[in-house]
C-alpha positions, 0 to 999 in steps of 0.5 A: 452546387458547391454549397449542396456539396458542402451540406452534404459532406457535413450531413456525412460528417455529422453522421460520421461523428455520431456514431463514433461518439456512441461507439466511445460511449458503449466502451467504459471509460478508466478512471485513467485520463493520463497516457502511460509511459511505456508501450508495454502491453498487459497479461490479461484483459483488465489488468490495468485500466479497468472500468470506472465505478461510481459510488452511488451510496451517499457518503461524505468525508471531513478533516478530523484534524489537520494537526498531525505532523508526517503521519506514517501508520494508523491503527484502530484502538478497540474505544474509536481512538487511534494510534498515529506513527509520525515519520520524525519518530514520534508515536501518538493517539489521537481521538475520534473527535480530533484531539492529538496526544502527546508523543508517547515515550519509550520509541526507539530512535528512528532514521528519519533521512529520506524515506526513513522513519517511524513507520507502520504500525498495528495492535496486537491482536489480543490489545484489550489484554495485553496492550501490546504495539509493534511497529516498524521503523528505520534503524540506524546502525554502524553498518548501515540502515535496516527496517526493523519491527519493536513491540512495547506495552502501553503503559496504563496512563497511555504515556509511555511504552514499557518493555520495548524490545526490538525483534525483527531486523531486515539484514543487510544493512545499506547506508541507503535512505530509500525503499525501506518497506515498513508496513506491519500486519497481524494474520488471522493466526497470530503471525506477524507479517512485515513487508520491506524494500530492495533499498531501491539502488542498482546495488541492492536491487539483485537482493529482491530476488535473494533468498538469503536477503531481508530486502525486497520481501514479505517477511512472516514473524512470530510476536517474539521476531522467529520465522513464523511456522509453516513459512516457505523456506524453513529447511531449505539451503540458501533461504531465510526461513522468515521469507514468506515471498520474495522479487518486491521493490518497496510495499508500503501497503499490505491487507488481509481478505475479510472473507478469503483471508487472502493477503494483498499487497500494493508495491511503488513501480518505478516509471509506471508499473505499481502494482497489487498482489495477491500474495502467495507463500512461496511465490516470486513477483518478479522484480527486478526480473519483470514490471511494467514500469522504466526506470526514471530516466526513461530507459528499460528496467534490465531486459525490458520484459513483462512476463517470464515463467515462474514469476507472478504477474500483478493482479493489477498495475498502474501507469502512470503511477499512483504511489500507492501507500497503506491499504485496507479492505472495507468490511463495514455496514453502512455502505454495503456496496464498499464490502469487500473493496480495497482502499488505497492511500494514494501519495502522488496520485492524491486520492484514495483508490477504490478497487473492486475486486471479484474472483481474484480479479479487479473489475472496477476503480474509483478515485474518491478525495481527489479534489483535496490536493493531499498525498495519502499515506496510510488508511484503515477502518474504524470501530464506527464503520468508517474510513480513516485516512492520513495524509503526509500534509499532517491530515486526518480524514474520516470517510464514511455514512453521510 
């Protein structure tokens, strides 16, 4: 009897754990395997771990070079070659087969303490005739740190830059070596985006939400350091007529829509609640007011709240946290089911993160690279179609067509 018992008890355990695991099986898994650190709930459906996608296109990638020191900014030159930032404050240009220039001169110098250095970088969108770089970088001056932006022109033989001239300083200063922001992007009409940090202490993080402050905000220039036309808050008492959006703690990535024309943003959480952003003019994020992050020591960030009328929501976040760094939108032809994707160079996640986008809206994620143990800090595609990474171990990764 009691062994009859026992068979059939088994037979409903068995029973009992089939169906639960093709329950499971029915609800896609996240890429995410991690619990999160706080009980916060989303918005929305699919604002955080969304679907797992997989790549089904054949694609590979291999190390470029490895000879890189600190690479912070990557930009595509129109021949396949790229110019390289390094956090230390050196500026290079590296060919598609690996070789490593010498610094190029004429780069101001650079606080490299902390997270400060020779940071983002791009080309002027009209390069192949004036040959003008702008950058951001960490200044030093005697009443503090700031981010700044210069411009200088490439010299013919490629071994200086001339002309250089600073343009674009974020005000107020702050001895503070942290959360300096630093990524530079051209928009589709000629303005020249900056993003910055709120300097990450409890004494300048009020200032993300002040409009008469630098800090904590997507900055929008002309090439010669002016608010850029059309900019929000021209006019308007109390603002920096710079400020394009404003309540962001430290975006280290930026990137515009190849179709929309849409500028997106990724931002470092604290505890959890990094975040990507579609970035309206005019519009407040949130920070410090409202995340899905907490502090480091475990306590809530302010009220501990999540949503609040007036403030935007993530179109997406991450806890645990990521770190995500640079980003761009895959607008290639050699794996057609990458168009339009958002790639995310990952430092503590040590991946690149795929997101899928469709509608304003994240409905897929996939973890490429993460095998190789690397924290990527920055990502762009070349003129062959590819993917380019770098990493902060010194790395160069092409990822592309196998």
């Amino acid at each position: 009897m009691k062994k009859l018992t026992f068979v059939l008890v088994s037979g409903a355990l068995l029973t009992a754990s089939t169906y639960v695991s093709k329950a499971q099986q029915s609800v896609p898994a996240s890429v995410e395997t991690k619990s999160p650190n706080s009980d916060y709930k989303p918005a929305f459906a699919g604002q955080t771990r969304i679907v797992r996608v997989t790549t089904k296109s054949a694609y590979e990638s291999k190390i470029v070079t490895s000879s890189l020191r600190f690479p912070w900014g990557i930009a595509p030159l129109p021949d396949g070659r790229f110019v390289v930032t390094e956090k230390e404050g050196n500026m290079r240009i590296v060919s598609a087969a690996g070789q490593v220039g010498e610094p190029i001169s004429g780069v101001p110098q650079v606080n490299r303490n902390g997270q400060g250095g020779l940071l983002g970088v791009c080309l002027s969108p009209a390069f192949t005739r004036d040959k003008m770089i702008y950058w951001a970088f960490s200044e030093k001056s005697e009443q503090g740190n700031v981010t700044a932006v210069a411009r200088g022109k490439l010299s013919a033989d490629e071994k200086s830059l001339e002309s250089v001239t600073v343009i674009y300083r974020a005000t107020p200063a702050y001895n503070g070596t942290l959360h300096y922001g630093g990524r530079v992007l051209f928009s589709k009409d000629g303005s020249l985006f900056l993003s910055t940090g709120e300097r990450s202490d409890l004494e300048t993080r009020p200032q993300a939400q002040d409009l008469n402050s630098g800090l904590g905000k997507v900055i929008r220039i002309t090439t010669e350091g002016k608010p850029a036309p059309g900019n929000p808050f021209i006019g308007k008492a109390n603002a920096r007529p710079e400020i394009y959006s404003y309540g962001h703690r430290n975006v280290q990535g930026l990137a515009l829509h190849p179709v929309t024309g849409d500028l997106w943003e990724t931002e470092f959480g604290p505890m959890g609640g990094d975040e990507l952003n579609r970035i309206v003019a005019g519009k407040n994020y949130g920070w410090a007011t409202i995340t899905y992050g907490i502090e480091y020591n475990g306590k809530k960030v302010g009220d501990g709240i999540q949503q609040k009328p007036g403030l935007e929501q993530p179109v997406y976040y991450w806890d645990p946290v990521i770190s995500p760094s640079g980003i761009t939108f895959y607008s290639g032809s050699a794996i057609p089911e990458w168009n339009n994707n958002l790639f995310i160079s990952s430092l503590s996640g040590m991946h690149i993160c795929r997101i899928v986008i469709k509608n304003n809206k994240v409905v897929g994620e996939e973890r490429l690279l993460s095998g190789e143990t690397q924290r990527f800090r920055d990502i762009k595609q070349g003129t062959d179609g590819a993917l380019y990474a770098i990493t902060d171990q010194g790395r160069l990764y092409r990822i592309g067509k196998k």
